[in-house]
N, C-alpha and C positions, 0 to 999 in steps of 0.2 A: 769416776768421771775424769775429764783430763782438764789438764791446768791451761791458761793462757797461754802459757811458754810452749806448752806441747801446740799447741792449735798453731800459734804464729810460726811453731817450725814446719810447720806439715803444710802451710801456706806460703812460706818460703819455699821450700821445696815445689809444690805447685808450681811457683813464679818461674824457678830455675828451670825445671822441666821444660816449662811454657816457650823461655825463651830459645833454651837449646835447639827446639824443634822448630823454629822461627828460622834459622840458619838453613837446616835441609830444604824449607818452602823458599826461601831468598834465592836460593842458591839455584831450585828449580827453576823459575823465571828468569832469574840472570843467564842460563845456561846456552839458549840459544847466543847472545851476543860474546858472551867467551869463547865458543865454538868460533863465530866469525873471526873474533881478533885475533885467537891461537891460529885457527885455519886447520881444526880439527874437525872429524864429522862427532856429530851427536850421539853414534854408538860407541866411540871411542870415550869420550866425556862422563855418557851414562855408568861405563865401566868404572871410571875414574874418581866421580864422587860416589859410586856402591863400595868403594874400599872404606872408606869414612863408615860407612853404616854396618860393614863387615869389621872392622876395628873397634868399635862400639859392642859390638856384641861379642867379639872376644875377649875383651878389658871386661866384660860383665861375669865370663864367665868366671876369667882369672882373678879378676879383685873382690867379687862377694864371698868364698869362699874364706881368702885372705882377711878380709874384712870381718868374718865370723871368727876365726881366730886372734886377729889383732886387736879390734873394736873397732866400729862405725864411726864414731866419732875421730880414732888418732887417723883412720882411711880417708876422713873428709878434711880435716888439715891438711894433712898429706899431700892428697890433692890441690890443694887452696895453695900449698906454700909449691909446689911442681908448675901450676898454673900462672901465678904470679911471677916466680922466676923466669919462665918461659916468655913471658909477655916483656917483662926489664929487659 
């Protein structure tokens, strides 16, 4: 059976998920009003955030792999401390 600790990370992770995908739906409703303030059309846009979800899925293919050889855990650091610098 699993411990707390395992259950509160898999529901952390849940969150994290939760939120990330929170970004692509904001983004979708915001999109029209970008579109007018850049003075771009919506096909152009549509392309433009599909890179983001094309980037996502190529970091998946490149970093699980990595991540099976490095470990799951130094790959989520990793990222935490990439993210954080990014953000400073």
């Amino acid at each position: 059976s699993m411990s707390s600790r395992q259950w509160i990370a898999i529901a952390l992770c849940c969150a994290m998920n939760a939120i990330d995908g929170y970004d692509i739906i904001a983004v979708t409703f915001a999109m029209p009003g970008i579109g007018a303030e850049w003075g771009t059309s919506r096909t152009l846009l549509g392309m433009l955030f599909s890179t983001g979800i094309i980037g996502m899925t190529g970091g998946c293919l490149i970093l699980a792999p990595l991540a099976d050889r490095l470990g799951r855990r130094r790959m989520a650091f990793a990222g935490l401390i990439l993210m954080t610098a990014s953000m400073a």
